[in-house]
DOMARLO-935573 format. One record per residue (C-alpha): residue in three letters; chain; x, z, y. Coordinates in Angstrom, 1 decimal. Example, Ala and Ser with C-alpha at 12.3 -4.5 7.8 and 13.67 -1.06 7.14 Angstrom:
! DOMARLO-935573
+------+------+--------+--------+--------+
: code : unit :      X :      Z :      Y :
+------+------+--------+--------+--------+
:  ALA :    A :   12.3 :    7.8 :   -4.5 :
:  SER :    A :   13.7 :    7.1 :   -1.1 :
+------+------+--------+--------+--------+
This chain:
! DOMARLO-935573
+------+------+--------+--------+--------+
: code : unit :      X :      Z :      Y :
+------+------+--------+--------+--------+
:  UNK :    A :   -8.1 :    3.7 :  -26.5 :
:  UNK :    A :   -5.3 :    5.5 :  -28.0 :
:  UNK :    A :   -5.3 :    9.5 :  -28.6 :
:  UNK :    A :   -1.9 :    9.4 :  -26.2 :
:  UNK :    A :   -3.8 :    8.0 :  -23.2 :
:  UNK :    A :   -7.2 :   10.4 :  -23.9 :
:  UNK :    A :   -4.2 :   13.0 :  -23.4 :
:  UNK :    A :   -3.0 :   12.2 :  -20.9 :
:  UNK :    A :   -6.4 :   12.3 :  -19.0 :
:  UNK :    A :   -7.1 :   15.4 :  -19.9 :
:  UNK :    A :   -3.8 :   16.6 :  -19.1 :
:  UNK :    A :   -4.4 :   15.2 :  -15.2 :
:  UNK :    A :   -7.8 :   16.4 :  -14.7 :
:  UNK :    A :   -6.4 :   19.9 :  -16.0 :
:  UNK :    A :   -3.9 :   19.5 :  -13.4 :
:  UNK :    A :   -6.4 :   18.2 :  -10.9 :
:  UNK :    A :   -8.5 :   21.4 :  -11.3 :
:  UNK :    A :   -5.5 :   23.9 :   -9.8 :
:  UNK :    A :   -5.6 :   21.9 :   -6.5 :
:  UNK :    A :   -7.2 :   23.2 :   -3.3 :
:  UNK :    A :  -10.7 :   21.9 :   -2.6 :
:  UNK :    A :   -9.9 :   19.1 :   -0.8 :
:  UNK :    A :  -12.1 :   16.9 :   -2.7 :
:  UNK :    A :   -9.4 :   14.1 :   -3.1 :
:  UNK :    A :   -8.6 :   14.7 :   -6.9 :
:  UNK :    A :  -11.2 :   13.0 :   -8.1 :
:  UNK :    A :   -9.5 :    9.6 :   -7.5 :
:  UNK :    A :   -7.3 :    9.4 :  -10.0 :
:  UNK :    A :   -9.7 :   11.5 :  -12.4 :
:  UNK :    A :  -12.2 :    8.8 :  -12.4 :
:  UNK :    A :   -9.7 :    5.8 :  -12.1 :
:  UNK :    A :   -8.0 :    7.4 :  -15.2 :
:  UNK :    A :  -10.8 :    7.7 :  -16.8 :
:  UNK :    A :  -12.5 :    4.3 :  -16.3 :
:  UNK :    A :   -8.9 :    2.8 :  -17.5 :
:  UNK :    A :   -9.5 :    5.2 :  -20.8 :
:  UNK :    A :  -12.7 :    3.1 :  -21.4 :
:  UNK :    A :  -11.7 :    0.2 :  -20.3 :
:  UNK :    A :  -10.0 :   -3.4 :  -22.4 :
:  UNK :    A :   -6.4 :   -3.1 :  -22.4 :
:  UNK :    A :   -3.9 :   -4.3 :  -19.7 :
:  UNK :    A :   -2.9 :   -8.0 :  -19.7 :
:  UNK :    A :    0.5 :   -8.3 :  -20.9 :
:  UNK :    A :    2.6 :   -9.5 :  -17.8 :
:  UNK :    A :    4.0 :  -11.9 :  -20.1 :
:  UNK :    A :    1.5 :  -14.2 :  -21.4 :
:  UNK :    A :    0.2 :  -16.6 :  -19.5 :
:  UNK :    A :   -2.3 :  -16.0 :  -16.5 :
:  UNK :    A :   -5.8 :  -16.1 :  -16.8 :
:  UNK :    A :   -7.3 :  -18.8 :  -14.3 :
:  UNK :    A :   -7.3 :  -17.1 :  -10.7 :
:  UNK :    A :  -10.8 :  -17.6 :  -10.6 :
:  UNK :    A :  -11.5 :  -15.5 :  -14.0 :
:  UNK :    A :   -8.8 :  -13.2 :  -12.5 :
:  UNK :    A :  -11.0 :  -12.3 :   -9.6 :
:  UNK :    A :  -14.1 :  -12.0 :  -11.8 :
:  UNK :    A :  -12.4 :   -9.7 :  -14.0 :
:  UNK :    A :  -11.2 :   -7.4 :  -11.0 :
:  UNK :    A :  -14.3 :   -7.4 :   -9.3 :
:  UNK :    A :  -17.0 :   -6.6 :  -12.1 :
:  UNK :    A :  -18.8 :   -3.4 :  -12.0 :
:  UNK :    A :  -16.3 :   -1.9 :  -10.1 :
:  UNK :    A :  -16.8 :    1.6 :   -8.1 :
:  UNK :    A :  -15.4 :    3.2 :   -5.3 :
:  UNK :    A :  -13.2 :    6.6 :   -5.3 :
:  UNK :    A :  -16.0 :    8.9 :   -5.8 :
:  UNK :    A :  -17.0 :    6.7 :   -9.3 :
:  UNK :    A :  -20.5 :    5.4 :   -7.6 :
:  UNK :    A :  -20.9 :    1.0 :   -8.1 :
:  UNK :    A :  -19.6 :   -1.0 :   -5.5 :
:  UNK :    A :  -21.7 :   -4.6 :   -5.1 :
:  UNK :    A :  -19.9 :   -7.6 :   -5.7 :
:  UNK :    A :  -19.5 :   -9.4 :   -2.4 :
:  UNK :    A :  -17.2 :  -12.4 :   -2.0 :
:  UNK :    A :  -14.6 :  -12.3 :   -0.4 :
:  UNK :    A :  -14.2 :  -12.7 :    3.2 :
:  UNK :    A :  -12.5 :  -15.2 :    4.7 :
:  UNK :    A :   -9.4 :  -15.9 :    6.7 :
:  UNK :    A :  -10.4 :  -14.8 :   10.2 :
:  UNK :    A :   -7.7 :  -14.1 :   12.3 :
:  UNK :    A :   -3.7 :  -15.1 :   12.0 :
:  UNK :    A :   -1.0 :  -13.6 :   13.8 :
:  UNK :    A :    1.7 :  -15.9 :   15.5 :
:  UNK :    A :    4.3 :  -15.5 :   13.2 :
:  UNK :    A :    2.0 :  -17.1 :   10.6 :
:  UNK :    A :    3.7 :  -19.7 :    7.8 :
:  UNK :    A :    1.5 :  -22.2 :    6.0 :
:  UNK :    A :    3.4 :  -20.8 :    2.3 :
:  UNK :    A :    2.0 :  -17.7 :    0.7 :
:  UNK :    A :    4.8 :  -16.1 :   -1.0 :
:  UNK :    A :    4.5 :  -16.1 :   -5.1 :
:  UNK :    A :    2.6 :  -13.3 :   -6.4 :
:  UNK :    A :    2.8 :  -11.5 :   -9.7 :
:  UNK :    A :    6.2 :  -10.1 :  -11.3 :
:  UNK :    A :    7.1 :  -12.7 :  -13.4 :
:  UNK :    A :    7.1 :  -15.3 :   -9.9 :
:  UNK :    A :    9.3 :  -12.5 :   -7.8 :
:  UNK :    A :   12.5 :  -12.3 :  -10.2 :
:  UNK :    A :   14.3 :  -14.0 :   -7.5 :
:  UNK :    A :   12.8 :  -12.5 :   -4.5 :
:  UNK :    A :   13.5 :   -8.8 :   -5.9 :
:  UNK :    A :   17.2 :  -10.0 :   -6.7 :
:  UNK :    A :   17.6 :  -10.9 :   -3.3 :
:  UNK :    A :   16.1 :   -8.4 :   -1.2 :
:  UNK :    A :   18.2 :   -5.4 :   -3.0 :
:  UNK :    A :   21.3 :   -5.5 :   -0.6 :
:  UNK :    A :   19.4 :   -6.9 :    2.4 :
:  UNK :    A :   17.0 :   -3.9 :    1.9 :
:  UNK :    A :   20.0 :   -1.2 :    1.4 :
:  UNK :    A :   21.8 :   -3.1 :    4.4 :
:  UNK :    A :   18.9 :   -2.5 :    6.5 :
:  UNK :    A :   18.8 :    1.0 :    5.5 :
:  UNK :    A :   22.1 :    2.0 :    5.9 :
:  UNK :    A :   22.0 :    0.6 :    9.7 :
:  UNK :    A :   18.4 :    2.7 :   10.3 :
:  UNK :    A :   20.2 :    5.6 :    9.0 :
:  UNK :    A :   22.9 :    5.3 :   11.9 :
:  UNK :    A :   20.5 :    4.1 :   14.6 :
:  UNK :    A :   20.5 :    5.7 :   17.7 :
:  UNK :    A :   18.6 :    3.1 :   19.8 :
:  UNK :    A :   15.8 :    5.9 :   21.0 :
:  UNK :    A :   15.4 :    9.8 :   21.2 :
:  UNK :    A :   14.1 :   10.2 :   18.0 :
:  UNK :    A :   17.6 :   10.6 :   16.4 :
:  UNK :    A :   18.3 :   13.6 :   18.2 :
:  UNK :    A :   14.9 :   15.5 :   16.5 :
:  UNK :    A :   15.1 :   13.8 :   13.3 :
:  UNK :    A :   16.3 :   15.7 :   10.3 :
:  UNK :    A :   16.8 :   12.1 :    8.2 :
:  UNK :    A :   15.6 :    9.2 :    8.5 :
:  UNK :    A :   13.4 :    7.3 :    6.7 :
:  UNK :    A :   14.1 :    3.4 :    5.7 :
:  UNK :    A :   11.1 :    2.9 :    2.6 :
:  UNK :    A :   11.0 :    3.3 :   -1.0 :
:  UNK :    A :    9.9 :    0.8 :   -3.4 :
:  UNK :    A :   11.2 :   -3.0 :   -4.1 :
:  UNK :    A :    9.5 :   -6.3 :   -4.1 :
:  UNK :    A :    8.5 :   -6.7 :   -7.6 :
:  UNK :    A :    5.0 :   -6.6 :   -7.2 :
:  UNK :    A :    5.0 :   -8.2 :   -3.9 :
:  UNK :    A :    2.8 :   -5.7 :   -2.1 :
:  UNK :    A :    3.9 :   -3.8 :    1.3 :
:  UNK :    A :    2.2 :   -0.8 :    2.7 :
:  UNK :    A :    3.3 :   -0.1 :    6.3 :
:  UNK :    A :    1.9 :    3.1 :    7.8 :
:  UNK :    A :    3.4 :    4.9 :   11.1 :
:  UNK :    A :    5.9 :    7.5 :   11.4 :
:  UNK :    A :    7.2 :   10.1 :    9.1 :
:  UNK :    A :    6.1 :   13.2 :    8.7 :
:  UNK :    A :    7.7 :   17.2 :    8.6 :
:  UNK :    A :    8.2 :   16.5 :    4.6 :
:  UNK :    A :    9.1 :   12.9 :    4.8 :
:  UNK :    A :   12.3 :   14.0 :    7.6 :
:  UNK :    A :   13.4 :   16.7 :    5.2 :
:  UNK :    A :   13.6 :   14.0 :    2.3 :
:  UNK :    A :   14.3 :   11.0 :    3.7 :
:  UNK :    A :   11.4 :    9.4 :    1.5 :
:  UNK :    A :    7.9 :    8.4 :    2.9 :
:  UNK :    A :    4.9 :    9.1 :    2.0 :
:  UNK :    A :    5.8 :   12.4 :    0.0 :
:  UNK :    A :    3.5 :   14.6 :    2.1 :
:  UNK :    A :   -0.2 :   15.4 :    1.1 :
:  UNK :    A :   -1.1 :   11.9 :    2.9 :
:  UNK :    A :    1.7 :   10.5 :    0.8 :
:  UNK :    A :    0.4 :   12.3 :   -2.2 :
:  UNK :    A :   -3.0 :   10.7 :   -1.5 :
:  UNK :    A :   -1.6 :    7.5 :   -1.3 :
:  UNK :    A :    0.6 :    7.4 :   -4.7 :
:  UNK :    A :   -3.1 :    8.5 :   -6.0 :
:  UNK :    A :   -4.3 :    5.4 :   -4.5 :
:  UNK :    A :   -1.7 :    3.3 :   -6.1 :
:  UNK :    A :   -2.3 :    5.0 :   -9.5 :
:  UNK :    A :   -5.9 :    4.3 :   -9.7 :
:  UNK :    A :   -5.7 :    1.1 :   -8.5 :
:  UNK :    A :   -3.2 :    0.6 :  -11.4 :
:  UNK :    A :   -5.5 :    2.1 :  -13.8 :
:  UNK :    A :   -8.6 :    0.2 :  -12.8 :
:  UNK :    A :   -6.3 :   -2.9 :  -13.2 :
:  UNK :    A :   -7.4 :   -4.5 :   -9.9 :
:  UNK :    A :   -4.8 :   -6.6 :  -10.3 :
:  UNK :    A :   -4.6 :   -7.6 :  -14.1 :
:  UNK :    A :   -0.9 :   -8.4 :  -15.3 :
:  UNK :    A :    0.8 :   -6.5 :  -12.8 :
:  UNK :    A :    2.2 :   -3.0 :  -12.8 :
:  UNK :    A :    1.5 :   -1.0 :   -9.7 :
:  UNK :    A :    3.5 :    1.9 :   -9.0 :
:  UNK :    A :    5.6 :    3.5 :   -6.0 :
:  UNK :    A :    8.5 :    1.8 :   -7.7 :
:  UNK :    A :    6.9 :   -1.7 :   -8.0 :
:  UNK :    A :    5.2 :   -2.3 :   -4.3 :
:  UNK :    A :    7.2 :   -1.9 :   -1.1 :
:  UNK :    A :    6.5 :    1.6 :    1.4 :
:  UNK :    A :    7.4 :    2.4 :    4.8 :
:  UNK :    A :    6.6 :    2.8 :    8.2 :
:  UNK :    A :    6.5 :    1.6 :   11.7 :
:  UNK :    A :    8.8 :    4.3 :   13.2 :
:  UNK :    A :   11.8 :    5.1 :   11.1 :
:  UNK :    A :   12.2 :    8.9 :   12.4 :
:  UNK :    A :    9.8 :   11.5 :   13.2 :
:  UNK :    A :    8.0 :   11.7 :   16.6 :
:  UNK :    A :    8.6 :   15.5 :   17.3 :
:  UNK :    A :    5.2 :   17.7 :   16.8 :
:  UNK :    A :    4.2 :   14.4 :   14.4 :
:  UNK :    A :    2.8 :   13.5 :   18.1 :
:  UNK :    A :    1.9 :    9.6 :   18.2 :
:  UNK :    A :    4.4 :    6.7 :   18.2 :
:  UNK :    A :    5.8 :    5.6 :   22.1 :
:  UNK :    A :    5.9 :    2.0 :   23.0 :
:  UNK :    A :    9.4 :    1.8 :   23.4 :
:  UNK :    A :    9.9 :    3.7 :   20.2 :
:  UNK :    A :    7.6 :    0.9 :   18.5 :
:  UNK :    A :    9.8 :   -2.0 :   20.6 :
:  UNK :    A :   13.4 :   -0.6 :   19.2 :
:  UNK :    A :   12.3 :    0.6 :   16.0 :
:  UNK :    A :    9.7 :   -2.2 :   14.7 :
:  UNK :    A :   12.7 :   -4.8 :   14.2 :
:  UNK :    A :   13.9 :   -2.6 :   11.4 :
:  UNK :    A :   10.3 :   -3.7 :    9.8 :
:  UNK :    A :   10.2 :   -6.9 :   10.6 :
:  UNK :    A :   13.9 :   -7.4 :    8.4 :
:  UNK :    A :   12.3 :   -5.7 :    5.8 :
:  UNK :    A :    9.7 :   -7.8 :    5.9 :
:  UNK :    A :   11.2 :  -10.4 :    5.8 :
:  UNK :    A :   13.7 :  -10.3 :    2.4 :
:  UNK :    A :   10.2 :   -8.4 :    1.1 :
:  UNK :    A :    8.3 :  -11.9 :    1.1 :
:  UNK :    A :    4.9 :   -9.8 :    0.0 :
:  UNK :    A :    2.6 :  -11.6 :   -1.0 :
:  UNK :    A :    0.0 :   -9.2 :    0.8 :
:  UNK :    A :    0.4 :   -6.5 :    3.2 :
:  UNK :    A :   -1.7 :   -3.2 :    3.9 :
:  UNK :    A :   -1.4 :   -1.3 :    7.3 :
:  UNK :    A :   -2.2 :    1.9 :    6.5 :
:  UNK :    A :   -3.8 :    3.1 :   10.1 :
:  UNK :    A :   -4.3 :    1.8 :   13.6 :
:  UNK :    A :   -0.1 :    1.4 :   14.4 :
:  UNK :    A :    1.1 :   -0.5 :   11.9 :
:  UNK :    A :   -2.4 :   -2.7 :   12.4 :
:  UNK :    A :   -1.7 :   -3.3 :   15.8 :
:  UNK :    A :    1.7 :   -4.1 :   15.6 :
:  UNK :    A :    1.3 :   -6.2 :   12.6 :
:  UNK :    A :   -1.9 :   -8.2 :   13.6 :
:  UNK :    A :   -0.9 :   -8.5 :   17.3 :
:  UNK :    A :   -4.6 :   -7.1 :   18.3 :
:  UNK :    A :   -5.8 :   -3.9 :   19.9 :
:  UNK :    A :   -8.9 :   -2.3 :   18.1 :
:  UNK :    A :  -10.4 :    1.0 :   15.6 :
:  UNK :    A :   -9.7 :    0.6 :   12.4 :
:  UNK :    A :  -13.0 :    0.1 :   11.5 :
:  UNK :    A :  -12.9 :   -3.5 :   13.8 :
:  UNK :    A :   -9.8 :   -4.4 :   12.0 :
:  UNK :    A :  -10.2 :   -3.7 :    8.7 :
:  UNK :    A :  -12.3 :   -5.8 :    5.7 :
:  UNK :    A :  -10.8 :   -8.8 :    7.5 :
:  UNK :    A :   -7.9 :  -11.0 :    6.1 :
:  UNK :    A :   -4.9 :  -11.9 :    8.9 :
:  UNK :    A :   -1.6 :  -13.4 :    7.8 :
:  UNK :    A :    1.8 :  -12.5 :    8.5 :
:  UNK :    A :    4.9 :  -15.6 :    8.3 :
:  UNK :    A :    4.2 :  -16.0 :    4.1 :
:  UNK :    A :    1.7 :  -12.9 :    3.8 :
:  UNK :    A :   -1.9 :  -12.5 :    3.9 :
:  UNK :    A :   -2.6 :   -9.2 :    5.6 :
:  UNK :    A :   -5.6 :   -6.7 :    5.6 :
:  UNK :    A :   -6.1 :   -3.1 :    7.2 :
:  UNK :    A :   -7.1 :    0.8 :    6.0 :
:  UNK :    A :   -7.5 :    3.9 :    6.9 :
:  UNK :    A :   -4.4 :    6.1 :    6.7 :
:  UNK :    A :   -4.4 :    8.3 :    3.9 :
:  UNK :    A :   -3.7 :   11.3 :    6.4 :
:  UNK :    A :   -7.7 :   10.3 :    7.7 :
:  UNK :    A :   -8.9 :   10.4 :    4.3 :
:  UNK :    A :   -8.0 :   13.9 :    4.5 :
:  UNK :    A :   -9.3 :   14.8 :    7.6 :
:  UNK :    A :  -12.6 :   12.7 :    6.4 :
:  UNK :    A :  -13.0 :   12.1 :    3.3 :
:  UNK :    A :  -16.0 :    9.6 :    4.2 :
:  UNK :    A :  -13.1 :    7.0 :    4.5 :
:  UNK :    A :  -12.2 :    7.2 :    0.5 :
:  UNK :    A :  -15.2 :    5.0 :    0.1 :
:  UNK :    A :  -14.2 :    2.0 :    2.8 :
:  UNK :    A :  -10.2 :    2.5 :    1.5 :
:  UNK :    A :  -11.4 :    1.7 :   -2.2 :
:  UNK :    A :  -13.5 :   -1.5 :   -1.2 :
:  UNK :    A :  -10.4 :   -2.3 :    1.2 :
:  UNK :    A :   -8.1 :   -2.0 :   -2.0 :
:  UNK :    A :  -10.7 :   -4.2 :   -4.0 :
:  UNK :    A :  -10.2 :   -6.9 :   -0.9 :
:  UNK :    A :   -6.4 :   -6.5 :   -1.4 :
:  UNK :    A :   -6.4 :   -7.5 :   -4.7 :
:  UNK :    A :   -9.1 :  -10.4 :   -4.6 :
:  UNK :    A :   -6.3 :  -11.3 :   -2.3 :
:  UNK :    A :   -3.6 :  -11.4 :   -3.8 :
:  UNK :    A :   -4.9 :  -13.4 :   -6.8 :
:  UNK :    A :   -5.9 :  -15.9 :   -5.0 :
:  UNK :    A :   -4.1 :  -18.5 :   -2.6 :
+------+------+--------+--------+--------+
């Protein structure tokens, strides 16, 4: 591995050791530092290996946030499908998507530009800014978590909070394991947002009829997204998305499908850092997510 990359490891977990004793900078330590000894990344444009030999490669000797081996287990079945369910998985990998990404960019701004004027419910008279997403479809994966936060109103971004931080570290190591060989995984490259488009005052929970007006806004995006696979990052965006009441630890290390999506649940990143005994079940759910994508 090149003297650049060793630097740049050294340079993070420098970094990592000025942050408060959370005990959540370790995930992109270790992740970094398994990519570090780890073969290089497959270049996105040469042909793909057999999905098959894909899924080995991603699922061999992997470990979970805290760097301890994970057992290989196949992967579970589809057990569940939501009513909006279409019998065509959408393309995965950049390469297929060109055409997808090229279409969603106005849609998506379009969509943005009307959430940004809504005034369907309360909300818009506590919100600072609202909050469309960030991201594209290039990659083809879509994390949907639940409202936005204090910092996420005050930037208009989501996920820029210490859950959001959590969750970029999430994306990172996943990229530097390369769970999902041939495609680059970044906040730019996968699709973020949320249920609700404003902030519930006090950050209290999401109201029915706030989910009712606001959740069309998601289902749009959704739908010039095409993902390939979709992660609902805690129990609203589950419900909503899987059309089932349940915990999150009912829902999740199953595989549901949404119109051309398959679908899978996690724990929000905000509950990793009220218990960081989630970090462990979020890493196998992100090893599911990419066994999933790889394969139709």
């Amino acid at each position: 591995m090149s003297d650049e990359l060793a630097r740049i490891v050294r340079g993070v977990r420098r970094a990592l050791e000025l942050e408060d004793a959370s005990g959540i900078g370790e995930l992109f330590v270790a992740s970094a530092e398994r990519a570090r000894l780890s073969p290089a990344r497959t270049d996105p444009t040469s042909s793909p290996a057999p999905a098959a030999a894909q899924v080995e490669g991603a699922t061999k000797s992997e470990k979970d946030l805290f760097g301890h081996p994970v057992p290989k287990t196949a992967a579970p079945a589809v057990v569940e499908e939501t009513p909006q369910r279409s019998s065509d998985l959408a393309p995965a990998g950049i390469a297929g998507r060109g055409a997808i990404l090229k279409a969603s960019l106005p849609v998506l701004e379009q969509i943005a530009e009307e959430i940004r004027a809504c005034r369907q419910c309360g909300l818009c008279e506590t919100r600072t800014q609202a909050v469309p997403g960030v991201g594209s479809a290039a990659s083809g994966i879509v994390f949907v978590g639940e409202a936005p936060g204090a910092e996420e109103d005050r930037r208009g971004e989501p996920f820029v909070g210490r859950a959001g931080e959590l969750l970029t570290k999430i994306i990172q190591a996943m990229d530097e394991a390369h769970l999902v060989p041939g495609v680059s995984l970044s906040r730019e490259s996968v699709y973020i947002c949320n249920v609700l488009k404003c902030r519930p005052p006090e950050n209290r929970n999401p109201l029915p009829h706030e989910v009712e007006l606001c959740s069309p806004y998601l289902e749009r995006q959704l739908a010039a997204l095409q993902p390939r696979i979709i992660c609902c990052l805690g129990k609203f965006a589950a419900e909503l998305l899987v059309g089932a009441k349940g915990t999150i630890g009912a829902l999740r290390g199953k595989v549901y499908r949404y119109q051309g999506a398959k679908l899978i649940v996690t724990y929000h990143p905000a509950a990793c850092l009220r218990n960081p005994a989630y970090k462990r079940p979020v890493w196998e759910d992100m090893q599911l997510l990419a066994r999933e994508y790889l394969t139709d």
